[in-house]
C-alpha positions in Angstrom: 10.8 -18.4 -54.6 13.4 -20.8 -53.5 13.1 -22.4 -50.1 15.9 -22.2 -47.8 18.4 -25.1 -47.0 20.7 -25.1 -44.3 21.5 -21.8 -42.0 20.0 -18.3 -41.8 23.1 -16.2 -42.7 23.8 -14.1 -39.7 23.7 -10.5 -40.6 19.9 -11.6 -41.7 20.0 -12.6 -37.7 20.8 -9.7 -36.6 18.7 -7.6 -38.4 16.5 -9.2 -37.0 17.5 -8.6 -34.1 17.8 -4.5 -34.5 14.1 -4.7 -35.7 12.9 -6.4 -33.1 14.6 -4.2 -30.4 13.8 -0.9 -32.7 10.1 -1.9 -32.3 10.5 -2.8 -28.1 12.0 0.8 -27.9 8.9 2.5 -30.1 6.6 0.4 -27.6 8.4 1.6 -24.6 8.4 4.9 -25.2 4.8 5.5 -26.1 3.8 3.7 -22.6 0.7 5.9 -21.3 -0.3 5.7 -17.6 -3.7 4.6 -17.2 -5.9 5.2 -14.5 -6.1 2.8 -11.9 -9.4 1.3 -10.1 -11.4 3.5 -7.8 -8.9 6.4 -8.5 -11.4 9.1 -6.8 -12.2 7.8 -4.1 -8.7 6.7 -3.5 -7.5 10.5 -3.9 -10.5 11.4 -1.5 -9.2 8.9 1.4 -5.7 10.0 0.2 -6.2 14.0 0.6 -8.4 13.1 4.2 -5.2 11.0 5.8 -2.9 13.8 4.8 -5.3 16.1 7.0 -5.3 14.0 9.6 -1.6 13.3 9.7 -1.2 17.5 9.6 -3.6 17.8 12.3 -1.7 15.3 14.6 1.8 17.5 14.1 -0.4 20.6 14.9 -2.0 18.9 18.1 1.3 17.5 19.6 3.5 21.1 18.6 0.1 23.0 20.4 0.1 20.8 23.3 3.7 20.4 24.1 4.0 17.3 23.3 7.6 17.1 22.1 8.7 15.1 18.4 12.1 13.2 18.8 13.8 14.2 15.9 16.3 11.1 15.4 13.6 9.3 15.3 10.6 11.3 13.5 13.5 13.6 11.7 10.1 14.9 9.0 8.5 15.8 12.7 5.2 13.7 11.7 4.0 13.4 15.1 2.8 9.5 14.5 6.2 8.1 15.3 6.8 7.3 19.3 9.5 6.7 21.6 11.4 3.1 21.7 9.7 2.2 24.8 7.5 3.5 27.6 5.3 1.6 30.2 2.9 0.9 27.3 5.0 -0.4 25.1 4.6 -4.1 25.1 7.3 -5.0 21.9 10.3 -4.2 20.9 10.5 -3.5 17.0 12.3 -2.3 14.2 11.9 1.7 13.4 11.8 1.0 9.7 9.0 -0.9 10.4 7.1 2.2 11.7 8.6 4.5 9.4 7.7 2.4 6.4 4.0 2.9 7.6 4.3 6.8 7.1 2.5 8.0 3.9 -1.1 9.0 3.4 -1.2 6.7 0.3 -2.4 3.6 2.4 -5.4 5.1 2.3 -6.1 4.3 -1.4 -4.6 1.0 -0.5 -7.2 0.6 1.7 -10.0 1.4 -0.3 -9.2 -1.0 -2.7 -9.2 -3.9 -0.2 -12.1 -3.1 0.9 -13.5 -2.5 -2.3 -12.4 -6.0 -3.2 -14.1 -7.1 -0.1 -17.5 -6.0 -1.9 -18.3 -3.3 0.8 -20.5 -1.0 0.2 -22.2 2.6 1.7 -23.4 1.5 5.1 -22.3 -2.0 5.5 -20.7 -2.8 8.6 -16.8 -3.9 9.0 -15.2 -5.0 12.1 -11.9 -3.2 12.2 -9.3 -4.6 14.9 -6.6 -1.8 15.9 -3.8 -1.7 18.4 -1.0 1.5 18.6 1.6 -0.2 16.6 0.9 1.3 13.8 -1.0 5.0 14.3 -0.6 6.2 10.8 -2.2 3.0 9.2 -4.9 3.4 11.5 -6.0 6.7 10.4 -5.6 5.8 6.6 -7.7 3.0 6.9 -10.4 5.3 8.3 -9.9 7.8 6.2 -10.7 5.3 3.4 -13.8 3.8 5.2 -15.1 7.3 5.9 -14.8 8.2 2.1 -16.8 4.7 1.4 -19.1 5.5 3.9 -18.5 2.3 5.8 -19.8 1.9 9.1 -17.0 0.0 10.9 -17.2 -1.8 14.8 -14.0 -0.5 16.0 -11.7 -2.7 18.7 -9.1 -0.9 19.9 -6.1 -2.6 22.0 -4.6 0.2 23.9 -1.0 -0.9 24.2 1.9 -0.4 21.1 5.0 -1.8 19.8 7.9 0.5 19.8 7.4 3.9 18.2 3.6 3.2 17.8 1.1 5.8 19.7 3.0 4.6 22.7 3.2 7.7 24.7 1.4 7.4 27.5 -0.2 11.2 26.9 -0.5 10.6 23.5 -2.5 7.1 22.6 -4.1 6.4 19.6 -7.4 6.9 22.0 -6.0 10.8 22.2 -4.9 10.3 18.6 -8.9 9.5 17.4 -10.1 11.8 20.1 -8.4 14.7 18.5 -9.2 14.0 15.0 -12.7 13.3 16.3 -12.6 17.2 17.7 -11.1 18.5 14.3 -14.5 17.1 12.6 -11.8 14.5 10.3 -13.8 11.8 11.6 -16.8 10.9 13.4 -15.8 7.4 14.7 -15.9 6.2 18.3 -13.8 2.7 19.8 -16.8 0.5 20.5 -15.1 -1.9 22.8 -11.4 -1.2 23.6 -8.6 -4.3 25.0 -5.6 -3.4 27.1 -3.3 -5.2 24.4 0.4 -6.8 24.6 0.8 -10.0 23.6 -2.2 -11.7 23.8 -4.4 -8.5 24.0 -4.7 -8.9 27.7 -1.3 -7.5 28.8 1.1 -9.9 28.2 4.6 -7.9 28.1 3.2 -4.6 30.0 3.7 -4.6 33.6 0.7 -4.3 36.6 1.2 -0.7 36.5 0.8 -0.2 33.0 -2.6 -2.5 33.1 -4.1 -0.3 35.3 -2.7 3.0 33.3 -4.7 1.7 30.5 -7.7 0.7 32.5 -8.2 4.6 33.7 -7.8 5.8 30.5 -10.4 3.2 28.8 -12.7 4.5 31.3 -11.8 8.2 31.1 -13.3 7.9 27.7 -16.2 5.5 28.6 -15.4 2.9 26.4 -16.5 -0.5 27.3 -13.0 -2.6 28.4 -13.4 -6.4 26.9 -11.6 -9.4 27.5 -10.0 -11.1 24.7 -12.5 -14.3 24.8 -15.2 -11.7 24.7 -13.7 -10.2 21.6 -13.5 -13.5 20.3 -17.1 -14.5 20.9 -18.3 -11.0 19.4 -16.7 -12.4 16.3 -17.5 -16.2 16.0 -21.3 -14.0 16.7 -20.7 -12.2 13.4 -18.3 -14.7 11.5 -20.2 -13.1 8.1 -18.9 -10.2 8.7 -16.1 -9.1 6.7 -13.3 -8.2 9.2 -9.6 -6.2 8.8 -7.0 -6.1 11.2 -4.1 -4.0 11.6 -2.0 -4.7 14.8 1.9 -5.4 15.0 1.2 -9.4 14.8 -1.2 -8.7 12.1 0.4 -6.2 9.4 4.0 -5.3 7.9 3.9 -2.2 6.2 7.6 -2.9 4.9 5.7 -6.0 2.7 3.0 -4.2 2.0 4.8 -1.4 0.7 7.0 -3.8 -1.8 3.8 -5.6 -2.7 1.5 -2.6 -3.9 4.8 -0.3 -4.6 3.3 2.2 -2.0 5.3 5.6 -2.8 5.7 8.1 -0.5 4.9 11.4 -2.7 1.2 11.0 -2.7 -1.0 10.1 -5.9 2.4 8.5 -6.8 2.3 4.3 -7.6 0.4 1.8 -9.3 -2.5 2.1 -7.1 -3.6 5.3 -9.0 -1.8 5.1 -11.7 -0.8 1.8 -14.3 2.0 1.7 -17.2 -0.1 0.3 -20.0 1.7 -0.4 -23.4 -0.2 0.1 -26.8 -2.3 -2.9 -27.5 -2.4 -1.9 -30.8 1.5 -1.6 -31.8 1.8 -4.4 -29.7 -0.2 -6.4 -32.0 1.3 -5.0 -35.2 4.7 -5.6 -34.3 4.1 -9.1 -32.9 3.0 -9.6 -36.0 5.0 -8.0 -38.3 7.9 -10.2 -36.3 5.6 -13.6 -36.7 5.6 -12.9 -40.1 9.4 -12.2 -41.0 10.6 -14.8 -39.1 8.6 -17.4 -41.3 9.7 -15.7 -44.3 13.3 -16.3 -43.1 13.0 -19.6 -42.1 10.8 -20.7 -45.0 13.0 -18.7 -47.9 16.7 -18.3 -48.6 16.8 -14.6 -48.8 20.7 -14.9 -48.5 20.4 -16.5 -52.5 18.6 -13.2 -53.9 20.3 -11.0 -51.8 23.7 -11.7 -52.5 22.6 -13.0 -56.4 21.6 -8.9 -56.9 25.2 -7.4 -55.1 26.9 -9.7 -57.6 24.9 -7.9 -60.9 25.4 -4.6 -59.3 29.4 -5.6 -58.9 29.7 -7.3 -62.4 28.0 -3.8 -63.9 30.1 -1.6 -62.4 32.9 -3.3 -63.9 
């Protein structure tokens, strides 16, 4: 076969070309979704925060407890107000809002799945109000593990946290506590702010939070306590969600957290054949040699030539 000298003619180019895309367009639509890691458990915790989140609505609409509608227009129940006397920061609503779905919870049980945890291994979990409906996903993800987590609680929110002062996260767990959701108590709770002591929150609101710690017996640390408890148990594996500590908005780009539920790569991956893959990459491979290596052009046009000489 005669080699090729000098340039690939370009309608052999562009076939090419067409092949190549012809192939990408047979790979892209035979893409099957493929289940992602830990995808039961994930619906589980899923399914358990959406109960939750329904049984907060129910509690606040029962109780009186009135949903501002410019602000929480899908009446959740987990958004606040844009400040009250517990409110130690002033943030961003999207913030809050972007912290809304129940599918944090599979999130969560893949971090922690990551972190090697298994049933009955203890995790320190850090909490403040900031973020109510993160909170409860990440429960509902170690209750479906079967996790037994030390639980720090500080008191205080950002804006539109659990920042009513009727309406904590304390009242929050209470309640889902009382609709047998969960079975998980604060083990030592902080009044919060700034620096977890009450930095931002004035006297009054110090002492607010003191009463209500002690309305629900919890023992009130210190933040240098806190601190010791955890250089005690360094070993421990440890996750924090707080307004310093967490952006939902990030997350939610990172892990493409949608908010229809079982929705996303975290339960579901777009997977392309590995076989066609493979064939096509190789088909291509191969034909490009042959083009470079042979001058097709020669025998090509050599054969119209006959075919016109013939007809004639």
């Amino acid at each position: 076969m005669r080699k090729r000298v000098g340039k690939v003619n370009k309608f052999i180019l562009l076939f090419y070309a067409l092949l190549a895309i012809f192939f990408f367009f047979i790979l892209t639509i035979t893409i099957k979704d493929k289940e992602g890691k830990y995808l039961k458990e994930k619906k589980t915790a899923v399914l358990l925060a959406d109960s939750a989140f329904k049984i907060v609505k129910a509690y606040r609409l029962n109780n009186g407890i009135p949903f501002d509608i410019l602000n929480d227009p899908k009446e959740t129940g987990l958004i606040g107000v844009p400040y009250s006397i517990i409110t130690y920061e002033e943030v961003n609503l999207d913030l809050v809002k972007a912290s809304m779905t129940a599918n944090y919870a599979a999130l969560f049980v893949e971090l922690l799945k990551e972190k090697k945890l298994k049933e009955n291994d203890s995790l320190i979990v850090y909490l403040d109000g900031s973020f109510p409906a993160l909170n409860i996903s990440l429960l509902s993800a170690i209750k479906i593990l079967k996790i037994k987590p030390i639980i720090f609680l500080s008191v205080a929110s950002a804006s539109y946290g659990a920042n009513l002062p009727n309406f904590t996260f304390l009242e929050i767990l209470d309640t889902l506590n009382k609709a047998k959701i969960f079975e998980f108590y604060v083990d030592y709770a902080l009044i919060g702010g700034h620096d977890q002591m009450g930095s931002g929150l004035s006297f009054e609101a110090r002492e607010f939070i003191k009463e209500k710690v002690s309305f629900y017996k919890i023992k009130l640390i210190t933040k240098e306590e806190k601190d010791i408890f955890l250089a005690k148990f360094k070993n421990k594996p440890l996750i924090e969600i707080a307004y310093d500590k967490i952006n939902p908005k990030k997350l939610k780009e990172e892990y493409e957290i949608k908010e229809e539920l079982f929705k996303g790569r975290l339960f579901y991956e777009k997977r392309y054949s590995l076989f066609l893959t493979f064939c096509f990459l190789a088909i291509l491979l191969i034909l490009l040699y042959l083009i470079i290596k042979y001058d097709w052009e020669y025998y090509l046009l050599k054969k119209s030539e006959e075919i016109y000489k013939e007809g004639i």
